[in-house]
N, C-alpha and C positions, 0 to 999 in steps of 0.2 A: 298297195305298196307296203312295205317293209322298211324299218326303219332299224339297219344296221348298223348300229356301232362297231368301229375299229377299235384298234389299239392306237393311245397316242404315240405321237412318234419318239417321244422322249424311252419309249419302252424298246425300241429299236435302236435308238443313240446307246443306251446302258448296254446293250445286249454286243452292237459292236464291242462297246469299250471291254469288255469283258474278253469276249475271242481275241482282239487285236492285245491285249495288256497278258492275255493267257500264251501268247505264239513269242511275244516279248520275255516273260519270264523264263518260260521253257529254254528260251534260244540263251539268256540270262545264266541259267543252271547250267547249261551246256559249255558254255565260253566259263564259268567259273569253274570245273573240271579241266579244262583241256583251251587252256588260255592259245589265242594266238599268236604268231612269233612278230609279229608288227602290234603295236600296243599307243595310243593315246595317251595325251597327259594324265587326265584322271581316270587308266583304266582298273586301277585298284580298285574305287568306291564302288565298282560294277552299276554302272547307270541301268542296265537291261534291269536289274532285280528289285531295284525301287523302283524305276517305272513301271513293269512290266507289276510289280503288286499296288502302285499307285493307281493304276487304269482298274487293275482288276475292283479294287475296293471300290474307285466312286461308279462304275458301272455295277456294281452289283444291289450301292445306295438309289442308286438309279432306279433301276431293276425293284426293286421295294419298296422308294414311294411312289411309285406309278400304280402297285397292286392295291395301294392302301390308299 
């Protein structure tokens, strides 16, 4: 037998966070070009671009101490 080690799953949680906070930003940059014609209280502060770089950042911290 073979004693294969995976990858923890926390390497899989970071790596979501990243795509899902990357699909966020994007959509983020997009509505801050070409705003849409119905708007939220606070659609100024543009929630998509801090979240969307808040996910990216702790997924990618993820993502790095998992290798380390």
């Amino acid at each position: 037998m073979t004693d294969h080690v995976g990858k923890p799953i926390w390497y899989f949680v970071g790596l979501i966070l990243v795509i899902m906070g990357g699909i966020i930003f994007v959509t983020g940059i997009y509505l801050f070009f070409r705003p849409t014609l119905t708007t939220t209280v606070l659609a100024e502060t543009h929630p998509n671009l801090w979240w969307g770089g808040v996910m990216i950042l702790f997924g990618v911290v993820m993502l790095w101490k998992v290798r380390t």
